[in-house]
N, C-alpha and C positions, 0 to 999 in steps of 0.2 A: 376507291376507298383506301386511305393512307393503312400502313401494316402500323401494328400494334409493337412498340418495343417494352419488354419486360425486363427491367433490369436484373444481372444475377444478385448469386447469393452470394454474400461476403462474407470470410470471417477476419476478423481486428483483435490484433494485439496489441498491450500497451502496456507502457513503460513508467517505475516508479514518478517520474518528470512531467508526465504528463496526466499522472493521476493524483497528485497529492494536495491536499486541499489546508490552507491556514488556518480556515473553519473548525472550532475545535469540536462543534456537532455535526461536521461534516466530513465522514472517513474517505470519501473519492471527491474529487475534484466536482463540484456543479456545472462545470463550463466542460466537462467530459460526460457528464450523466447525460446534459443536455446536448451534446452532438450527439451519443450514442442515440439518443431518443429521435431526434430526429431524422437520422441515416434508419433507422429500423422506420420509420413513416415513409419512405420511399419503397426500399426493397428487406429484404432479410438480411439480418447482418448479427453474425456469432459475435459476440465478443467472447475472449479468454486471455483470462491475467494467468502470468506467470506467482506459483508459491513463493518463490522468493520476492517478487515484488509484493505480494499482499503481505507477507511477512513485516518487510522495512516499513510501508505504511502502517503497520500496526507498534513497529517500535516505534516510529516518530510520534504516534498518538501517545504511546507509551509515556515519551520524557515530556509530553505536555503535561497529562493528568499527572506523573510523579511530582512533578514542580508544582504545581497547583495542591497537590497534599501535601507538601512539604509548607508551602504557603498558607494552607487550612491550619496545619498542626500549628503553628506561629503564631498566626491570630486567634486559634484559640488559646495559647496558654496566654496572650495578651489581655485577652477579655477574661479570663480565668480569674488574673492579676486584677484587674481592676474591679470588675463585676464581680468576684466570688463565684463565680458561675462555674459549673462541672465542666473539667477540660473534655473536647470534641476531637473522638479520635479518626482520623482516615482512613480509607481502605487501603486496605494492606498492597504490595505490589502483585500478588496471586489474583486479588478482586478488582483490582485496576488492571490487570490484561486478562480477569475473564467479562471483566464488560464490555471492553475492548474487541472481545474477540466476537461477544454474541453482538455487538452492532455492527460489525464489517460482513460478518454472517446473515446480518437480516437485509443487510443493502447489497450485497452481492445477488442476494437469492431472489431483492424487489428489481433490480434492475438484470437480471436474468444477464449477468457473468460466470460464467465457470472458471473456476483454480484448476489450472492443468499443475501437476508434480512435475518436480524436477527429477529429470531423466537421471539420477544418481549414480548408474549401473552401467550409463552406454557414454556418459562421460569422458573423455580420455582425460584426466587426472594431471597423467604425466603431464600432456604437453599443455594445460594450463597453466603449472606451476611452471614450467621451461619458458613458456610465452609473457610469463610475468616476473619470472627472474631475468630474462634477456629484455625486457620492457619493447615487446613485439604485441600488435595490437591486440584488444584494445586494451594495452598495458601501459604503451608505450609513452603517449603524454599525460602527464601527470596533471597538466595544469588543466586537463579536461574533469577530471577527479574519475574516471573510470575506476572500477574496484572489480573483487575478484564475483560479489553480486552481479551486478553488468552482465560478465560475461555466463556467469551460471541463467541466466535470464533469459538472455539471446540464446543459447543453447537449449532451454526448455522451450520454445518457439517455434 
């Protein structure tokens, strides 16, 4: 009788690059929702985002929906102008990143991601800022566009 192989338990980290989605009802990547779903139909498999990468996901959602109100506000003093119609105000920047915030909240929590914190306290600081003023990785090429996020990321990992 052939032995039974049990795959282990994984856990997966990932990066704003690989999670960011054009979708603008779509705060993670679908092509990341759906590998994670299917690696978890095999064996167990943790996933955990770093805060700061949920964070930049949630600004880029950010200057989508500001644009988008800024675009509302426009068209409505247009139809205002023409139609007579009461101008239609947008939500403010506070209610566009707390809607923002309660739907990365409700899909983190559907597809069973935890937010680990950024280690803020076991950081060495110094040689961040030494390793990015001497352009020593991952500082050092720029035409990768690495930033001082990256590295705060990879370190909460």
């Amino acid at each position: 009788m052939p032995t039974e192989y049990k795959l282990p338990e994984y856990t997966a980290y990932f990066d704003t690059n690989a999670a960011v989605s054009k979708e603008p009802g779509n705060q993670i990547s679908t092509q990341l929702l759906k590998g994670i779903e299917r690696s978890r139909s095999l064996t167990a498999v943790h996933v955990r985002a770093p805060a700061v990468v949920i964070e930049e996901l949630i600004y880029q959602k950010f200057k989508v929906a500001k644009a988008a109100a800024s675009n509302l506000r426009k068209n409505s003093r247009t139809l205002a102008d023409i139609c007579k119609s009461p101008d239609m105000e947008p939500p403010s920047d506070e209610g566009l990143e707390a809607g923002i915030r309660n739907q990365f909240e409700e899909c983190l929590r559907r597809s069973a991601i935890i937010v680990i914190s950024t280690p803020l306290k076991q950081i060495d600081w110094e040689s961040v800022v030494a390793d990015s003023c001497w352009h020593r990785p991952p500082f050092g090429d720029y035409s990768r566009c690495f930033q001082l996020r990256d590295m705060v990321a990879k370190l909460a990992a």
